[in-house]
N, C-alpha and C positions, 0 to 999 in steps of 0.2 A: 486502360480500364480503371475507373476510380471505385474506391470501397470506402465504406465506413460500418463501422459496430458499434457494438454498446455491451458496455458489462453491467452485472446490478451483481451486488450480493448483500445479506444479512446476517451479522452477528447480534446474537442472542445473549445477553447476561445475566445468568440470575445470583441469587444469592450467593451458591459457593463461590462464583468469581469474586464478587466484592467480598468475601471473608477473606479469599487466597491473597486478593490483593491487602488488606490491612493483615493481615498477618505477615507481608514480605514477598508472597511469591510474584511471580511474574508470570500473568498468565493471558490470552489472548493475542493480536497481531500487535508485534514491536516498529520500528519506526520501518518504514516501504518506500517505496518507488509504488506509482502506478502506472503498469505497466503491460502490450498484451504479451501473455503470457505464452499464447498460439506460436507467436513468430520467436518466442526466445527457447521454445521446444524445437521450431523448425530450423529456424536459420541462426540462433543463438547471437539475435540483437536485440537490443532492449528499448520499446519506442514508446513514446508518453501518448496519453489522450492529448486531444485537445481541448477538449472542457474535462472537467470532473467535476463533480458536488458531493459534500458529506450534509446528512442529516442524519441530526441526536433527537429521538425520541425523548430520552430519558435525561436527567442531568446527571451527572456525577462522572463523566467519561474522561477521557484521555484529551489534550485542547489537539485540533487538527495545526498539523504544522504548514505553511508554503514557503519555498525559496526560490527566489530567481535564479535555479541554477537547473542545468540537464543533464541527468545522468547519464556517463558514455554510453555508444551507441551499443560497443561489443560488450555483450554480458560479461565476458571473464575478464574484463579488464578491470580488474580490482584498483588496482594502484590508480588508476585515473577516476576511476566514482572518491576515492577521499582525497584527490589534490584540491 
């Protein structure tokens, strides 16, 4: 049986972000994996899309990063997501 999904989500930033952030703080999502989340609650693997797309409404954002690389499959293997 083949499957496929789709995720969307929306972050919102208004002002107090941009003052937190020129003040220093660190505030909304820090660098990710995307990833679904479903199967790393169920079977604690971590699997990529296959496509993804970021759109910025606004300018002033964070720059999206890519790497040809793929994060290990098994979530708690730390040691192998930073070899």
């Amino acid at each position: 049986k083949k499957t496929s999904c789709a995720e969307w989500w929306v972050q919102m930033r208004g002002r107090t972000a941009t003052k937190a952030r020129a003040e220093g703080v660190v505030s909304g999502i820090g660098f990710h994996w995307d990833t679904d989340e479903d199967l790393v609650d169920q079977a604690g693997v971590r699997v990529c899309p296959q496509l993804s797309t970021v759109t910025y409404l606004t300018d002033g954002a964070s720059p999206t990063v890519v790497f040809d690389k793929f994060p290990p499959l098994d979530y708690s293997d730390d040691a192998a997501l930073y070899a």
